[in-house]
C-alpha positions in Angstrom: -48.8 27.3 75.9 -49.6 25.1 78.9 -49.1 26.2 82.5 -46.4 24.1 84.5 -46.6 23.7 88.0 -44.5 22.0 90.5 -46.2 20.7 93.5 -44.3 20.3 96.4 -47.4 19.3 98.5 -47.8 21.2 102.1 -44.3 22.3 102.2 -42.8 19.6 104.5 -40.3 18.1 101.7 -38.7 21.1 101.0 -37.9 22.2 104.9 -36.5 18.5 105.1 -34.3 19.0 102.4 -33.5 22.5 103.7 -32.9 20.4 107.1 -31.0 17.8 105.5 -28.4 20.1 103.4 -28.0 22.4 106.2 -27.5 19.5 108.5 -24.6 18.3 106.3 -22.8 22.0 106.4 -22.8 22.3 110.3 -21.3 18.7 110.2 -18.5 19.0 107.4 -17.7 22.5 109.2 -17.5 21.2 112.6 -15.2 18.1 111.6 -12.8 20.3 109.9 -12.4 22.8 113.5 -12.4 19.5 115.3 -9.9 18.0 113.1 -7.5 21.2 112.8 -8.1 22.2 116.3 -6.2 18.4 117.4 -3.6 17.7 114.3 -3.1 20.9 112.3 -3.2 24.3 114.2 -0.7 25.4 116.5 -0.9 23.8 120.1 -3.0 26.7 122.5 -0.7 25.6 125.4 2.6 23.8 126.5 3.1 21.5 129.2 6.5 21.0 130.6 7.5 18.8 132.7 10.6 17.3 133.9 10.9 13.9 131.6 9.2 15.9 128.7 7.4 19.0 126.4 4.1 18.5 125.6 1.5 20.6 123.2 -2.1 20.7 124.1 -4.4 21.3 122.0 -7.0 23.9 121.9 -9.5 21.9 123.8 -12.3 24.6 123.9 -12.3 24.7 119.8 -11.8 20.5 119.5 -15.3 20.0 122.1 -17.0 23.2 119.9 -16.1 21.3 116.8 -17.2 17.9 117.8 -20.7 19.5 119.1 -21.2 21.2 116.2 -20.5 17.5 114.3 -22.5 15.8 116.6 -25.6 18.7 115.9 -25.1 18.7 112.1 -25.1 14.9 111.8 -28.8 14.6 114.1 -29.9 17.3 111.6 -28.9 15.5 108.7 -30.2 12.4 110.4 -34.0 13.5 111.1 -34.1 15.3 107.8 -33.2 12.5 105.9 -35.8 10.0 108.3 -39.2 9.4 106.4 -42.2 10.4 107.9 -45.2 8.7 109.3 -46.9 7.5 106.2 
């Protein structure tokens, strides 16, 4: 029987897969708290005023959920990037 190896070279492939896919997660998870923290979940706090009621959302998880998109996607980004050749 024959020995089979798979070469991966110094390593630097796999960690930008790695990158790449974990990249991708902190995105998709960071758009869904962005997204459920302005149209879905209930409203953190109310303003009332005299002409009308309004809900606000919970502005601390909608910035946390965009940064966390904004991370994941320049993750994604530079693992997906080629290299110098």
């Amino acid at each position: 029987m024959e020995n089979w190896r798979v070469e991966i070279g110094d390593g630097k492939e796999a960690v930008k897969i790695i990158v790449f896919i974990v990249g991708l997660a902190i995105a998709a998870a960071g758009g869904v708290i962005a997204y459920r923290a302005i149209f879905l979940e209930p409203a953190s706090a109310v303003l009332v005023t005299e002409t009308q009621v309004r809900e606000l959302p919970n502005t601390l998880r909608v910035v946390g959920g965009i940064a966390m998109l904004i991370v994941g996607a320049c993750l994604a980004f530079f693992g997906a990037r080629r290299g110098r050749q």
